[in-house]
C-alpha positions in Angstrom: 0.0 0.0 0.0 1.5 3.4 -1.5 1.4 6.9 0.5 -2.2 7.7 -1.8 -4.1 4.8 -0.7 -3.0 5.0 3.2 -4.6 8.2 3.0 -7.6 7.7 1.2 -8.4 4.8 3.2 -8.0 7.0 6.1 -9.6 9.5 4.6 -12.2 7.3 4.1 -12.3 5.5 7.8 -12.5 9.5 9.2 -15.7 10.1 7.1 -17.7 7.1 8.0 -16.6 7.5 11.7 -17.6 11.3 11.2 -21.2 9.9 9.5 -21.8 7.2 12.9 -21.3 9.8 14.7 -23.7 12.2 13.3 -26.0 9.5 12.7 -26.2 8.7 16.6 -26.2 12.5 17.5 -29.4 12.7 15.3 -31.0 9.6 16.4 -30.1 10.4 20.4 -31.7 14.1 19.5 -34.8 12.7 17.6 -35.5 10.4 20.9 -34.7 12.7 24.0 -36.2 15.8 22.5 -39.2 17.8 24.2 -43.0 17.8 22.1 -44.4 20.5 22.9 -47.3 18.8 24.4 -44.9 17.3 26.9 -44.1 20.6 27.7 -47.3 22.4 28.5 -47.3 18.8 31.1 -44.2 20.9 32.8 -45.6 23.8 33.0 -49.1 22.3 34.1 -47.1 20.7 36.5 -44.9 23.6 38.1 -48.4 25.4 38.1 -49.3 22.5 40.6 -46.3 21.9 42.9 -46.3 25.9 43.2 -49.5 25.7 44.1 -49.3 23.2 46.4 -46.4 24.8 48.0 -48.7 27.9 48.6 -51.4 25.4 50.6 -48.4 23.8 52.4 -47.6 27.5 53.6 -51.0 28.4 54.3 -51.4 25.4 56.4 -48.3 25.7 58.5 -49.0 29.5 58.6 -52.7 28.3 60.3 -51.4 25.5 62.2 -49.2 27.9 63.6 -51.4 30.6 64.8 -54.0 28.0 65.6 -51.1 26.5 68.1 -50.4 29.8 69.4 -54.3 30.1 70.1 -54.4 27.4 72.1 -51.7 27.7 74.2 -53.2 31.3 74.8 -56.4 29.4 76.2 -54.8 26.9 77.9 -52.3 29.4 79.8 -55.8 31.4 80.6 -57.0 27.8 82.0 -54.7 27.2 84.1 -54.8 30.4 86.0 -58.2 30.4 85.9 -58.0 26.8 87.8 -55.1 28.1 90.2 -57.1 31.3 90.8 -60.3 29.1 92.0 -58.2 26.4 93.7 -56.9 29.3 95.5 -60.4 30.7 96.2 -61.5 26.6 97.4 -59.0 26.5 99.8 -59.9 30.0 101.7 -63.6 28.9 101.6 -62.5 25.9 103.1 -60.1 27.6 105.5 -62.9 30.1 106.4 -65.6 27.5 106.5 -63.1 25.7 108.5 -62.5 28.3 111.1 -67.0 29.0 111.1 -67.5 25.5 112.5 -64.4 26.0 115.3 -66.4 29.5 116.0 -69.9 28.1 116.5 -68.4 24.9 118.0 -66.2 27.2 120.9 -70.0 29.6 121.1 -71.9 26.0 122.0 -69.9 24.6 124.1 
């Protein structure tokens, strides 16, 4: 083999290797590419997780202040409950001290 033919045959071997490659590019391109269908589903769908992000918000926003309600009303509870324990036991002290009163007066 002369100095001509090595480098037509390499010529050669470079052009098909060049055409595979194009070839797959296409075909890889033609496959993985995006209809346009497909993407109105995208957006359709980042429509949807953003709003569902907004609910989540919402919720955590209302769960929040709900939480913060309650432990308003149960912080009012309590004292309320200390305040009339408090009250109980002074009846019961005073009603305590009436019966020693009228039982010393009958005696």
């Amino acid at each position: 083999m002369n100095r001509t033919e090595f480098i037509i045959v390499t010529a050669i071997v470079l052009f098909v290797a060049f055409m595979l490659g194009w070839f797959a590019s296409w075909l890889i391109h033609r496959v993985a590419r995006v209809t346009q269908s497909e993407m109105g589903e995208l957006d359709q769908m980042a429509q949807s997780l953003h709003e569902a992000e907004e609910a989540r918000e919402q919720a955590i926003d209302y769960m929040q202040h709900r939480e913060a309600e309650l432990t308003n009303r149960v912080t009012q509870t309590e004292a309320e409950l200390k305040a009339a324990m408090d009250g109980l036991r002074e009846a019961r002290q005073e009603a305590e001290e009436l019966r020693a009163y009228i039982e010393r007066k009958n005696l």
